[in-house]
C-alpha positions in Angstrom: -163.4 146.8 -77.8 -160.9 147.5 -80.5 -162.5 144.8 -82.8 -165.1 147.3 -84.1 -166.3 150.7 -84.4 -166.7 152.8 -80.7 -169.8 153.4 -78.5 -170.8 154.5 -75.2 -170.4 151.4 -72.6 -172.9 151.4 -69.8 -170.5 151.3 -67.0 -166.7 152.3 -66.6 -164.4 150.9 -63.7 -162.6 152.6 -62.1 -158.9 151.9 -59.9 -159.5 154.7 -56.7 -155.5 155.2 -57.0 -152.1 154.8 -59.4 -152.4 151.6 -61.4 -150.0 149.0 -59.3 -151.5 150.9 -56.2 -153.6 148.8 -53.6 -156.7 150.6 -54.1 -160.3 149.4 -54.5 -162.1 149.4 -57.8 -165.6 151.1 -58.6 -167.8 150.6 -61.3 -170.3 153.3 -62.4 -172.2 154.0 -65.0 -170.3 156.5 -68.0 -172.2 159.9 -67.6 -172.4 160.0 -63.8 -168.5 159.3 -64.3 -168.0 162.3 -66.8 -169.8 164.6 -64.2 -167.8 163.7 -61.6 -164.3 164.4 -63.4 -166.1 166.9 -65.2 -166.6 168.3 -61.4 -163.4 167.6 -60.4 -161.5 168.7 -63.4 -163.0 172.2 -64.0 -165.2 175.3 -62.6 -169.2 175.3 -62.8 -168.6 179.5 -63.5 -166.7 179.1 -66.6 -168.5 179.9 -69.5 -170.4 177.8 -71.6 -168.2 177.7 -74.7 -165.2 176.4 -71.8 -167.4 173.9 -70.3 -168.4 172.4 -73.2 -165.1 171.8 -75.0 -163.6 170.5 -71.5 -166.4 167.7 -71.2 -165.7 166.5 -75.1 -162.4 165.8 -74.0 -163.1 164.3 -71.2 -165.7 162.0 -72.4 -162.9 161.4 -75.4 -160.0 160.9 -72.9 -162.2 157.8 -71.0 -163.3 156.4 -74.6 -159.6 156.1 -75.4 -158.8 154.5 -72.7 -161.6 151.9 -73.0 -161.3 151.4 -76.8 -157.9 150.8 -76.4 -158.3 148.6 -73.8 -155.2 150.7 -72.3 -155.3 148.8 -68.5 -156.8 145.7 -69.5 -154.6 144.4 -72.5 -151.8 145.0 -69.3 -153.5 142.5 -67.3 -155.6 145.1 -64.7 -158.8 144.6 -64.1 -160.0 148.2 -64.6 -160.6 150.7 -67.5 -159.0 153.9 -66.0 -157.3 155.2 -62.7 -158.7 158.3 -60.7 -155.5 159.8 -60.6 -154.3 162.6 -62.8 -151.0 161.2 -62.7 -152.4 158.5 -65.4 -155.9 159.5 -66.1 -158.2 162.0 -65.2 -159.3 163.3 -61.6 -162.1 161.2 -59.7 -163.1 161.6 -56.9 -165.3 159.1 -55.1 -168.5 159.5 -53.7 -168.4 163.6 -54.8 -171.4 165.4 -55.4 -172.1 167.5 -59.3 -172.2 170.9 -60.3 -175.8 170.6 -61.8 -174.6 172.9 -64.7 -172.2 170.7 -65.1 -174.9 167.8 -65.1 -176.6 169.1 -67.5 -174.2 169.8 -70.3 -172.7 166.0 -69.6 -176.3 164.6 -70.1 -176.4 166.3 -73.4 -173.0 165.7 -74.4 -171.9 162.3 -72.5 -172.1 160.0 -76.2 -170.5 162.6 -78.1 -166.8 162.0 -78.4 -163.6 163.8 -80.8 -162.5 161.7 -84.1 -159.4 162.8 -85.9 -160.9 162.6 -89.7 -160.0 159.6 -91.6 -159.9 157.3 -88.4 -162.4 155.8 -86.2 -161.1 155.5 -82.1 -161.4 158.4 -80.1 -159.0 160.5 -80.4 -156.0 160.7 -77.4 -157.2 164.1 -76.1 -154.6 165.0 -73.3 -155.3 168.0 -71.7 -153.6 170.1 -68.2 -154.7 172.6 -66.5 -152.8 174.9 -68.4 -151.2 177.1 -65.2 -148.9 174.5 -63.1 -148.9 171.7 -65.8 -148.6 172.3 -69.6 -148.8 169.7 -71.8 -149.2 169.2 -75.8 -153.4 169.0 -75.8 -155.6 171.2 -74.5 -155.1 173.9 -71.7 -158.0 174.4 -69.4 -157.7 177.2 -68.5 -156.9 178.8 -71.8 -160.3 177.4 -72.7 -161.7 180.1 -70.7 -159.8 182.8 -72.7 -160.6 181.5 -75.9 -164.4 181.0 -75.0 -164.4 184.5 -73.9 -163.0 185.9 -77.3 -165.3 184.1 -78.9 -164.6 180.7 -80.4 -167.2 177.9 -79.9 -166.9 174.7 -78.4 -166.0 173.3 -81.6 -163.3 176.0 -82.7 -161.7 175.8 -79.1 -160.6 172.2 -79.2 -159.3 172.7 -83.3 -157.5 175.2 -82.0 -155.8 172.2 -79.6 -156.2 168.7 -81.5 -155.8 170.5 -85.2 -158.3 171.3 -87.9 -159.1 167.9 -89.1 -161.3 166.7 -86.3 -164.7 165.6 -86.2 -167.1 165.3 -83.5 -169.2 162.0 -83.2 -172.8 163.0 -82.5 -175.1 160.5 -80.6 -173.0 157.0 -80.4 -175.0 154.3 -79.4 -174.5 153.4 -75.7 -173.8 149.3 -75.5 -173.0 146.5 -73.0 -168.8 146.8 -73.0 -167.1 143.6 -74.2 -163.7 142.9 -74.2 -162.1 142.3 -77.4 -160.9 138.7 -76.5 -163.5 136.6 -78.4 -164.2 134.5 -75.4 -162.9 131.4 -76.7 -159.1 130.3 -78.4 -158.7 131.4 -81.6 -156.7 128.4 -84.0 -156.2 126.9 -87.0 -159.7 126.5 -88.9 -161.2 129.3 -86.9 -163.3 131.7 -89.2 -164.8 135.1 -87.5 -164.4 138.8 -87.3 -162.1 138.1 -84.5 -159.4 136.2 -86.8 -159.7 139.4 -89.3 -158.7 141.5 -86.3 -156.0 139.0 -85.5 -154.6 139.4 -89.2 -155.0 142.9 -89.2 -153.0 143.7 -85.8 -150.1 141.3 -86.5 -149.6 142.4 -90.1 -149.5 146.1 -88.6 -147.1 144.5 -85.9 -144.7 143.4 -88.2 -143.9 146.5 -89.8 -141.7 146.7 -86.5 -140.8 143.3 -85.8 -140.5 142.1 -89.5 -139.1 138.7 -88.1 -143.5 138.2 -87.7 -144.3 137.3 -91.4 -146.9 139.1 -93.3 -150.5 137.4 -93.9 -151.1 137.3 -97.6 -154.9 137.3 -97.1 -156.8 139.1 -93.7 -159.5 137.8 -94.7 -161.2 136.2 -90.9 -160.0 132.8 -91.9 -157.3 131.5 -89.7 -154.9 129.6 -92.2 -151.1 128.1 -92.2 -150.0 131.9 -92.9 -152.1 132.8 -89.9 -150.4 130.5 -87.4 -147.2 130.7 -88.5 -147.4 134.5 -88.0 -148.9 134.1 -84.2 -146.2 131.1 -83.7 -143.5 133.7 -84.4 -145.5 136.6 -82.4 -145.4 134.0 -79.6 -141.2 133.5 -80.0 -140.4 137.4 -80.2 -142.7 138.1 -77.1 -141.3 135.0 -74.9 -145.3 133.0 -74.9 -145.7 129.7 -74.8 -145.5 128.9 -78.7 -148.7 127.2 -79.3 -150.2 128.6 -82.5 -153.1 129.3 -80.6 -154.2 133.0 -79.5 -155.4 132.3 -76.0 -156.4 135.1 -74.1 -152.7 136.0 -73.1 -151.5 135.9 -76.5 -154.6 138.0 -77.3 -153.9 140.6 -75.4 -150.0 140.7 -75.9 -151.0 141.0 -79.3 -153.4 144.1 -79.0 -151.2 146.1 -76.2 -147.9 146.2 -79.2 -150.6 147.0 -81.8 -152.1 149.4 -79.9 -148.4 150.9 -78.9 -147.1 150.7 -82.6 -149.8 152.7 -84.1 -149.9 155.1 -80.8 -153.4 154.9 -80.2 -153.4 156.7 -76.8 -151.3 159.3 -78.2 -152.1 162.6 -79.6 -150.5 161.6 -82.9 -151.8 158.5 -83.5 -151.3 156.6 -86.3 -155.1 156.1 -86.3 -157.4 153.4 -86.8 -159.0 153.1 -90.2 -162.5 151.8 -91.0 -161.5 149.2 -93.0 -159.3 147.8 -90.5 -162.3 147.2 -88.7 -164.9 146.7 -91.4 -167.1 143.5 -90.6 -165.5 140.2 -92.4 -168.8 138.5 -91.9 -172.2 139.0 -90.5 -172.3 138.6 -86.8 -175.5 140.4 -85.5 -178.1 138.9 -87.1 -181.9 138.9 -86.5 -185.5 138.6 -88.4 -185.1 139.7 -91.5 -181.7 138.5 -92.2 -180.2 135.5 -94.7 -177.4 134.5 -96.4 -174.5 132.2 -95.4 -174.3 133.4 -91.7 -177.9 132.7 -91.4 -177.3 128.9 -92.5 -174.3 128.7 -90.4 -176.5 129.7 -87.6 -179.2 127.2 -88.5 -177.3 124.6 -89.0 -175.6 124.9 -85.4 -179.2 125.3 -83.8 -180.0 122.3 -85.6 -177.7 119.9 -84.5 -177.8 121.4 -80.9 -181.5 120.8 -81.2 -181.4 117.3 -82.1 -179.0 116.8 -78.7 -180.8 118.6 -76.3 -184.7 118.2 -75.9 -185.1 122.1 -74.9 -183.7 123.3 -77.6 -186.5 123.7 -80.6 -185.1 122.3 -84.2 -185.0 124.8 -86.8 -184.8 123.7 -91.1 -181.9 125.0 -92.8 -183.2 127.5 -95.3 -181.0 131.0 -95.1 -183.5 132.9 -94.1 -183.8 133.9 -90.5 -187.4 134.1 -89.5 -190.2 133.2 -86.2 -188.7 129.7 -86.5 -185.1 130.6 -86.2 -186.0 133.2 -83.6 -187.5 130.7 -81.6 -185.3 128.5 -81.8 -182.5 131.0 -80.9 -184.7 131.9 -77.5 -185.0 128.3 -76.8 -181.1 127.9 -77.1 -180.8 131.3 -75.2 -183.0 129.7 -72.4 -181.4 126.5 -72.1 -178.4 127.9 -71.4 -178.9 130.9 -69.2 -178.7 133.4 -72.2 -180.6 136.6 -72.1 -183.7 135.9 -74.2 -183.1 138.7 -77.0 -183.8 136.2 -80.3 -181.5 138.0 -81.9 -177.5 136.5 -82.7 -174.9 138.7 -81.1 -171.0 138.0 -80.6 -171.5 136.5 -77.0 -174.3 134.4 -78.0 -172.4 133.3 -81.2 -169.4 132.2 -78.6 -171.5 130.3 -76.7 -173.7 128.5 -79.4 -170.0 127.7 -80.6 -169.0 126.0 -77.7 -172.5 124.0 -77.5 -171.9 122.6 -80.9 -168.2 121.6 -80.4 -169.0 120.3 -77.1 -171.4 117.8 -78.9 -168.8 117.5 -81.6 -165.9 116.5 -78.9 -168.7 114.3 -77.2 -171.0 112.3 -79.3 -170.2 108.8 -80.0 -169.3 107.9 -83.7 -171.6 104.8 -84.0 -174.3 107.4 -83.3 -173.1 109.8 -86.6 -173.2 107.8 -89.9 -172.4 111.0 -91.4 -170.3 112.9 -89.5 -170.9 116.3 -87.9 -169.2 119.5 -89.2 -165.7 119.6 -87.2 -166.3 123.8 -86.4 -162.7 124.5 -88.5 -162.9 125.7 -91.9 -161.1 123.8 -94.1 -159.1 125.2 -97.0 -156.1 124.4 -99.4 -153.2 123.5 -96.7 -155.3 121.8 -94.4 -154.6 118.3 -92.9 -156.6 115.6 -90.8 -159.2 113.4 -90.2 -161.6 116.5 -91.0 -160.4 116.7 -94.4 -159.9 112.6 -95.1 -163.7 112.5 -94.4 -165.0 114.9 -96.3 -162.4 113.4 -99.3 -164.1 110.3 -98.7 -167.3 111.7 -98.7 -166.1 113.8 -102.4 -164.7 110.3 -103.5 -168.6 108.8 -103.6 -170.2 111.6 -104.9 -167.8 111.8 -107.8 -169.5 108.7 -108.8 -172.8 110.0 -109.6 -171.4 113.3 -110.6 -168.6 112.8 -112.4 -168.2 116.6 -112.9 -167.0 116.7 -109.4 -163.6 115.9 -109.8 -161.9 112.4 -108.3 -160.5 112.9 -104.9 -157.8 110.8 -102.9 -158.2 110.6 -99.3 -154.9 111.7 -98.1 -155.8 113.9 -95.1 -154.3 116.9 -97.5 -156.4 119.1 -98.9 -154.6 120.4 -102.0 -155.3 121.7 -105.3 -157.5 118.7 -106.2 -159.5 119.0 -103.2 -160.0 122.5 -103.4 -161.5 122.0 -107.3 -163.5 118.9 -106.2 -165.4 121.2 -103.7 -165.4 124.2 -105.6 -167.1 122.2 -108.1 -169.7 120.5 -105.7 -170.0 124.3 -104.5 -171.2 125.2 -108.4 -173.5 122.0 -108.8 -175.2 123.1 -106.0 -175.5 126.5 -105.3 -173.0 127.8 -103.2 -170.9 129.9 -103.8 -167.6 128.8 -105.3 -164.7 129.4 -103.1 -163.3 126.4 -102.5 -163.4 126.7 -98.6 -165.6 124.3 -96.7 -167.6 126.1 -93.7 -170.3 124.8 -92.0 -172.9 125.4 -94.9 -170.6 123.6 -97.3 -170.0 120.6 -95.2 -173.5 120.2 -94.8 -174.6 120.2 -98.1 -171.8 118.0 -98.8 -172.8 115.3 -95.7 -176.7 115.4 -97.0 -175.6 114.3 -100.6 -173.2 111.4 -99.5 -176.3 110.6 -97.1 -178.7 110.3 -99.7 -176.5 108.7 -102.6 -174.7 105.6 -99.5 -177.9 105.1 -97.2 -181.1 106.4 -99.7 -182.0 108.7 -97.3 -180.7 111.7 -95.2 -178.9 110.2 -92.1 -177.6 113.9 -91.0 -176.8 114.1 -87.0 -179.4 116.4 -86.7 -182.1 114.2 -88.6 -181.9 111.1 -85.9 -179.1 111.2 -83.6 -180.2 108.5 -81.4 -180.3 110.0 -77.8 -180.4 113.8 -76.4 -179.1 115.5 -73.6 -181.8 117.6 -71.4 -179.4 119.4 -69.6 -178.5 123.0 -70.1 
């Protein structure tokens, strides 16, 4: 969850004991959780004022732990413990104060926010009486509701004058913050930012991990070299690929470096978590992401007979909604129409199972390889689309010459930023999906007379999900 800003999860799991402990696990959803801590924590005859500033931090205390990921990026299969050893008292199976059942109904997606940062702020709390701690007292809540001070005064009084309180956070499905699938060279997402963003913040304590000039969601040579080194200090297998060991590894130091699940946290900042690219999208939408998405559903609908073909146009409309539910169907998605970051994963791993699959006597012109490519690159990906460059030159000679080395250097990179110009895309240099596309459909037209694309006729389909 620490790829993005917080919400509310539906459920919350708890471990009924001390985290290496034996004990069972139980999932329930968040607000009947609140209540019972809330219950278990505190007295129904407190005043209102008390109650209210106890349940904020207790609603905080749980978000913490979840948008941290605080038991998970360790390996455990929980969110929080029941013990206030750790955590915050549960008991199982205990009944509510209704008072207190009300106020937690009211207050449950509400959550504390040191100002300038976006997690939910570390709000340790005792009882004030046999345990005293640096957060808030409970029971000198009681005292300063009874002199006066609100909900809201009472807990600057503990956490500091620059807090915030969140009003009305969306409640969402929980996802963990491993993408679902390997992060390597070539991959371009949201996730890669996040990647670049926590080893960068890593190596201002381990500057052995080398900086990465650009976080910009494109994993590059700076990229691997950094997780290659993250992999050596921290005794992983060193791959270069962020697996979902190495993903974790990675977020547990970030998330101990910058303190996150302690009261002076280093904090979280907005633009560390600022959106790289477009990943919900829906009717209505366009752009880049939209044609990325088109082009996937495309190809994946030329392979599989269930799957309805959609026309690359940048604009997501009925057609691309349909075709999105008939992908969603196919393979055992709920039905929303709508792009999200799980069905993003798993439209990914269609494609690039059709890519790893599909014989080449089938592909004239040869299917996008799912890696971006950009200056440093090497491979087959990059001879082909050289070759592909080389050809085109020929008929528009303003598209520089290319050699087809398998390197894509400087000359590459102006050859396809110039193909980008003649065309209209925009000119980075970089070949995604959409780029490789356009480029595939002009060598089609200008070697065969006509647009021999994978997706146009790819001589068989596969009508299994």
């Amino acid at each position: 969850m620490l790829t993005g800003t917080p919400f509310i999860p539906e459920t919350i799991t708890v471990h009924l004991g001390t985290p290496d402990s034996p004990a069972p696990n139980v999932t329930l959803d968040f607000a009947s959780y609140i209540k019972n801590v809330a219950s278990s924590e505190i007295f129904p005859t407190w005043s209102n004022s008390a109650l209210r500033a106890n349940i904020y931090a207790i609603v905080t205390f749980a978000l913490n732990r979840i948008y941290t990921e605080w038991y998970r990026s360790r390996g455990y299969n929980f969110d929080i413990t029941s013990t206030t050893q750790y955590d915050q008292k549960f008991i199982n199976g205990r009944e509510f104060f209704q008072n207190i059942g009300f106020i937690v109904d009211e207050l449950f997606n509400d959550y504390v926010q040191r100002q300038g940062s976006i997690e939910p702020l570390f709000t340790s709390f005792c009882n004030g009486t046999t345990s005293t701690c640096s957060g808030l007292s409970q029971w000198g809540t009681v005292d300063l509701a009874n002199s006066g001070f609100t909900p809201y005064e009472i807990l600057q009084y503990y956490y500091g004058d620059d807090i915030n309180i969140v009003k009305d956070a969306p409640v969402k499905t929980a996802m963990p913050s491993y993408p679902g699938v390997p992060l390597r060279f070539g991959s371009a997402s949201n996730d890669v930012k996040s990647l670049q963003i926590f080893l960068n913040r890593i190596s201002r304590n381990y500057p052995a991990i080398p900086k990465i000039p650009q976080a910009d969601g494109i994993f590059d040579t700076a990229t691997e070299e950094a997780v290659r080194k993250f992999q050596d200090v921290f005794d992983l297998a060193v791959t270069g690929v962020v697996e979902q060991g190495t993903w974790y590894r990675i977020v547990y130091i970030y998330t101990s470096e910058k303190r996150l699940s302690e009261l002076d946290s280093e904090g979280v900042a907005w633009q560390e978590v600022a959106p790289q690219f477009t990943e919900d999208l829906r009717i209505g939408s366009e752009g880049t992401e939209v044609r990325n998405l088109q082009y996937y559903l495309a190809v994946i609908g030329a392979y599989y007979e269930a799957v309805q073909p959609v026309e690359i146009t940048g604009y997501f409309g009925e057609a691309t909604e349909q075709s999105l539910k008939s992908f969603q169907r196919v393979f055992g998605i709920p039905q929303t129409g709508e792009l999200d970051r799980a069905t993003k994963n798993d439209l990914y791993r269609a494609y690039m199972g059709i890519v790893e699959s599909v014989r080449p006597e089938y592909v004239p012109v040869a299917l996008y390889p799912g890696t971006v490519l950009r200056e440093g690159a090497r491979g087959d990906s990059v001879r082909i689309i050289q070759e592909y460059l080389s050809l085109i030159h020929e008929t528009y000679p303003n598209i520089p010459a290319v050699s087809n080395t398998g390197y894509f250097g400087q000359v590459t990179k102006q050859a396809v930023t110039e193909f980008q110009r003649q065309f209209g895309i925009n000119p980075t240099g970089i070949i995604g999906g959409v780029t490789w596309d356009a480029i595939a459909g002009v060598y089609s037209d200008l070697r065969y007379g006509f647009d021999k694309r994978p997706y146009q006729n790819p001589g068989y389909t596969i009508t299994g999900g």
